[in-house]
C-alpha positions as CSV (number, residue, x, y, z in Angstrom):
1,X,0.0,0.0,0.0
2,X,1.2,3.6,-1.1
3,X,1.4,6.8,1.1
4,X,-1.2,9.3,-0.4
5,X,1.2,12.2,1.0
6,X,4.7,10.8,0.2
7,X,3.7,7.7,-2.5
8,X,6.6,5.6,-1.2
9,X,5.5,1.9,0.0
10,X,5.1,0.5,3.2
11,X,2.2,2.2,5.1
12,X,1.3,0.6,7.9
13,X,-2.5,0.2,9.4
14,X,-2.3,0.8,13.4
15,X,-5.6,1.3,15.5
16,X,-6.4,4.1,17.8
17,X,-8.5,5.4,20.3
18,X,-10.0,9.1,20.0
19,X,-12.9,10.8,22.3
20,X,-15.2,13.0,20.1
21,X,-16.8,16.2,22.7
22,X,-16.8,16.4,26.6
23,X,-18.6,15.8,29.6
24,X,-22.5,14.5,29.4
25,X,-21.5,14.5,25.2
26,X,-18.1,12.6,25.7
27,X,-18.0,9.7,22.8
28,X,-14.9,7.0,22.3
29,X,-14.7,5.6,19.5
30,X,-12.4,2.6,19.5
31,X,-10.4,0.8,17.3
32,X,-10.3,3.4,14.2
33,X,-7.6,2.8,11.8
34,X,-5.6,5.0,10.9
35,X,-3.2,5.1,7.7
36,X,0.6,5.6,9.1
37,X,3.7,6.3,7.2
38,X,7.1,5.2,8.6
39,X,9.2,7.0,5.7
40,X,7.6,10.5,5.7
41,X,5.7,10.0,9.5
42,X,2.3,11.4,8.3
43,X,-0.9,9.7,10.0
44,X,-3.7,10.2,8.2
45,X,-7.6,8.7,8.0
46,X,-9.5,7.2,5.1
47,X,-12.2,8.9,3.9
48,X,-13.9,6.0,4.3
49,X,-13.0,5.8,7.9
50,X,-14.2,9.9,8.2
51,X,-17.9,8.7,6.8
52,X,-18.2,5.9,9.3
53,X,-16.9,8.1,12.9
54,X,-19.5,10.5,11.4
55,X,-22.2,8.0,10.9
56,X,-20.9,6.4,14.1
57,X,-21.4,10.1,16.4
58,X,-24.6,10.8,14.3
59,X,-26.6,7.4,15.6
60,X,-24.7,7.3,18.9
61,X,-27.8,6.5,20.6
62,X,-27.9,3.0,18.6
63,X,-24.2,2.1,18.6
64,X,-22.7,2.9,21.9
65,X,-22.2,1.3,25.1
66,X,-22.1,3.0,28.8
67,X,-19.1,2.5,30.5
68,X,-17.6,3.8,33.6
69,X,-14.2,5.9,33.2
70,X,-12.2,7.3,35.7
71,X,-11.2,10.7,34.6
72,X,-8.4,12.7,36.2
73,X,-7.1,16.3,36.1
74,X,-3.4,17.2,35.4
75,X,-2.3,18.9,38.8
């Protein structure tokens, strides 16, 4: 697979964690793939992968799960 910044070979897939908003409208999304480059170290997400977090944090109410998460403040 070819880097759409750089074009060299040898992009690698890694999956992430992000959190969408804050407090009562806090969303994680896990497992999100994103596209990384190792010669020119650019990160980047499908477009494909934009459409679904967007579908994902417009039907929240179907798709997520309420968990418990400890949250701390940097003192």
């Amino acid at each position: 697979m070819k880097c759409d910044i750089c074009g060299e070979e040898g992009v690698r897939v890694r999956h992430v964690t992000r959190s969408y908003g804050k407090a009562e409208s806090l969303l994680i999304i896990e497992n999100i793939p994103v596209i990384s480059c190792p010669h020119c170290g650019e990160r980047y997400l499908t477009a494909e992968t934009l459409y679904e977090i967007e579908r994902i944090k417009l039907h929240r109410q179907n798709f997520a799960q309420k968990r418990a998460v400890p949250v701390m403040a940097f003192a």
